[in-house]
C-alpha positions as CSV (number, residue, x, y, z in Angstrom):
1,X,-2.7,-31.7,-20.4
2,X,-1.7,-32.0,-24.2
3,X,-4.3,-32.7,-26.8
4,X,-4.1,-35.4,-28.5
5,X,-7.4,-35.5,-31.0
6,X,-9.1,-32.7,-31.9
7,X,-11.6,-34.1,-34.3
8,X,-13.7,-34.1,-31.1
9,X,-11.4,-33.3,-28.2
10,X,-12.3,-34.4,-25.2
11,X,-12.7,-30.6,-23.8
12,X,-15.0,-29.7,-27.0
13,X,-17.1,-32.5,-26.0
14,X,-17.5,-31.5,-21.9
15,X,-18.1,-27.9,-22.9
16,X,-20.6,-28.9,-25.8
17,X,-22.4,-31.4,-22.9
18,X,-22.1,-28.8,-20.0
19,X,-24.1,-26.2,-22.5
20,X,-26.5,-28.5,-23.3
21,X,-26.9,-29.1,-19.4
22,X,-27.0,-25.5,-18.9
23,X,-30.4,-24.8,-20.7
24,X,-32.7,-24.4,-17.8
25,X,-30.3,-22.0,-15.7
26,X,-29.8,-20.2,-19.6
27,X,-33.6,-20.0,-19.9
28,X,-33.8,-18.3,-16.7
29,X,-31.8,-15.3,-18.2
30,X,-34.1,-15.2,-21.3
31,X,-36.7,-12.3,-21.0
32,X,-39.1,-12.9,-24.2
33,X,-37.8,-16.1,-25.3
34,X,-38.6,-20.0,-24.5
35,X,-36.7,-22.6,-25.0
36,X,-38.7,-25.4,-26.2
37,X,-36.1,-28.5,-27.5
38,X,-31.9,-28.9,-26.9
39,X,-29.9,-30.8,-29.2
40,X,-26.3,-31.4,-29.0
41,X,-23.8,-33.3,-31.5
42,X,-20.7,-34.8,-29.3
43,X,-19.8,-37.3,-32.2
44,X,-18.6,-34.2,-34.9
45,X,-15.7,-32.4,-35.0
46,X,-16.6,-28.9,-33.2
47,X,-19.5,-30.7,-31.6
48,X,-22.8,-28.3,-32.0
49,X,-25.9,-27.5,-29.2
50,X,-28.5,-26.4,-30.9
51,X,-31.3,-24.7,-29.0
52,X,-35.0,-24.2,-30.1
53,X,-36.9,-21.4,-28.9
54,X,-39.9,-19.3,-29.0
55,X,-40.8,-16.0,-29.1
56,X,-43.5,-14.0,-27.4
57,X,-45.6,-13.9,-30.5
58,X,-45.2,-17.3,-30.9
59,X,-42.0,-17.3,-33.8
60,X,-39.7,-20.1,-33.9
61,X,-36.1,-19.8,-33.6
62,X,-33.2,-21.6,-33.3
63,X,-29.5,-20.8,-32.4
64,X,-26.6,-22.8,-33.2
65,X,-23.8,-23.2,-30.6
66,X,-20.4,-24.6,-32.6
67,X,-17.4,-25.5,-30.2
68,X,-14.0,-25.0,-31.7
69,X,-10.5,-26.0,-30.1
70,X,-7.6,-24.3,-31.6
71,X,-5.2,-26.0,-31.4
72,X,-2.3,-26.2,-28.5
73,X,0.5,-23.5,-29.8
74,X,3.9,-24.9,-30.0
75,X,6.7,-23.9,-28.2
């Protein structure tokens, strides 16, 4: 399938979504860490999913997932 927009593509979007889906099978793989809030950004160019979590001790974090396309090489 050629891409036609990149500034989201559709496949940036679906991965960025599926991620966001994901957070409950992801949290199961966590060993100190809870993830308390998921937030994703479809509408950008290289949509984001960020993910809030919590530490043992209590310590906020958060980690920012960017989803980048490169573009289709020519031939």
């Amino acid at each position: 399938m050629k891409t036609e927009t990149y500034n989201p593509s559709r496949l940036e979007v679906e991965v960025a979504e599926a991620l966001a889906e994901l957070a409950p099978q992801l949290q199961e793989k966590l060993s100190v860490f809870k993830i308390t809030n998921v937030q994703k950004d479809v509408s950008i160019d290289n949509p984001t999913v960020t993910f809030q979590l919590k530490d043992q001790d209590g310590d906020k974090h958060e980690l920012v997932l960017r989803v980048y396309q490169k573009p289709d090489p020519v031939i």
